[in-house]
Structures are given as C-alpha cells and as structure tokens.
N, C-alpha and C positions, 0 to 999 in steps of 0.2 A: 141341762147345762147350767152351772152355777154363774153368779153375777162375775166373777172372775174371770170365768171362762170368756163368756159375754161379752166382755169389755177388750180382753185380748181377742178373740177372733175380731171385733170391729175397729178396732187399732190397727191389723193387720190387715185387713179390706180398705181401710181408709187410706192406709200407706201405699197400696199396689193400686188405687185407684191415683193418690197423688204422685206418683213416680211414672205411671203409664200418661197421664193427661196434665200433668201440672209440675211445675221445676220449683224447688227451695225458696222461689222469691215469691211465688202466690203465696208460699204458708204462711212467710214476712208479712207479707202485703194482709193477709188476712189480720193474724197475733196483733197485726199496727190500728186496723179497723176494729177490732172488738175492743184494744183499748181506749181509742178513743170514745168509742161508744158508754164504754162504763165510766170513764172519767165525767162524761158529759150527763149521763144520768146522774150521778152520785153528785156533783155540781149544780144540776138543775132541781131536783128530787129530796135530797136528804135530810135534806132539812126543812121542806116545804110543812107551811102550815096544816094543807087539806090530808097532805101524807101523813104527817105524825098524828090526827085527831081522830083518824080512823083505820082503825086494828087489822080489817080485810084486805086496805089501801097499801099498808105496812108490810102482812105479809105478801102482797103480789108484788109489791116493791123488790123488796128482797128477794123471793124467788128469781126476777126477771133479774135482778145481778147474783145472785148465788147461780142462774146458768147462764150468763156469761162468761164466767170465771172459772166457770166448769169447760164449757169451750173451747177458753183460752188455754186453760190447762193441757184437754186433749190435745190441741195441734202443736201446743208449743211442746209435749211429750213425744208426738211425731217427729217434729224438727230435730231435737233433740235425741231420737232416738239414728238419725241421719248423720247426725255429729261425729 
C-alpha cells in the first residue's frame, strides 16, 4: 500500500472512529489545544539560547512542531472534510 493510500485509509478510520465516539466539537476542542500548544513552544523555545547553540536541540525542536502541525493539519482535514 503506497503512503497515499496510507494516509487515506487512516483518515477514514479516524473519521468513523470520531463520528461513532466523538461529535465536531472534540475535533474543535482538540485543532484549539494543539494550537496553543505550538504557539507556546514557538514563544518559549525559538528563540532560546540552549536551542539555537545546538544543531541536535534544533532539529528535535522542529521535528516536535513540524508534528504538531502535521496533526493539526490531519484533524483540521477531518473537520473539514465534515464541512
């Protein structure tokens, strides 16, 4: 199964999981906690000294908001896909 594939069948699991256990306002409730969560790394983090002087620090940095965003993305493509 290609990453496309992949990605749609778990879109579609996610979605019949959140329509069977969970209503449009958990997706909210969630898309509203991962934002804040990235605002408040990127505010606390981005600019820190210890971060910017080491290379390892930087990329786990970024990974860890490159998959929040990736997250946010998915649910808010569910949501949206509810629209």
């Amino acid at each position: 199964m290609g990453n496309r594939a992949k990605m749609e069948n778990s879109k579609k699991l996610t979605k019949e999981i959140l329509n069977k256990e969970y209503g449009e306002l958990h997706v909210h409730e969630a898309l509203d906690r991962i934002f804040i969560q990235l605002q408040s790394l990127e505010i606390a983090l981005d600019e820190h000294p210890v971060i910017k002087q080491d290379k390892r620090s930087q990329l786990l940095y970024r990974a860890a908001i490159d998959s929040l965003a990736e997250l946010y993305q998915h649910l808010g493509s569910i949501s949206a896909d509810d629209a």
